[in-house]
C-alpha positions, 0 to 999 in steps of 0.5 A, spaced: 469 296 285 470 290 290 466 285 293 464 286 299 462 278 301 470 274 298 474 281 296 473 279 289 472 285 282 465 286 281 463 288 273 457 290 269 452 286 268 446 282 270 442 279 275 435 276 277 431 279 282 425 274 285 421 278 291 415 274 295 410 278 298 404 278 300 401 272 296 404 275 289 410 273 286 416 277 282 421 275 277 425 279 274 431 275 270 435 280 268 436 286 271 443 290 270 447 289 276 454 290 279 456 282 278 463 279 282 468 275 277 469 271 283 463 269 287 458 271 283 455 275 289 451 282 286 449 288 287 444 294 285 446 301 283 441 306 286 437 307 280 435 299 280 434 299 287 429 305 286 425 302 281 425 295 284 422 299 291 416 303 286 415 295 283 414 293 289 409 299 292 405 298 285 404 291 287 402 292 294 397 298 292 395 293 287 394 288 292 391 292 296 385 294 291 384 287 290 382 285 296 378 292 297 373 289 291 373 281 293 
């Protein structure tokens, strides 16, 4: 697989993923990912990217239900 941003060879790996939203913070230090050998630049397969989606929809209801009870 190439890199999209310096053309250079993307490899399994890891990567982090830091989301801001709302007030709440999420931190993810390693999740598996498409890494490039050359710039470091990194992309998610789908599944990953499905999964950090419902994280966030979990956030935002949860977000949402503490501010209904305050």
């Amino acid at each position: 697989m190439e890199c999209l941003h310096c053309k250079g060879t993307l490899k399994k790996g890891e990567a982090p993923i830091r989301i801001d939203r709302d007030g709440w913070h999420i931190t993810i230090d390693s999740a598996p990912a498409w890494v490039c050998d050359q710039c470091g630049e990194y992309l998610f397969d789908e599944n990953e990217v499905a999964a950090i989606q419902d994280l966030i929809k979990t956030v935002e209801h949860g977000n949402a239900l503490v501010k209904c009870s305050a």
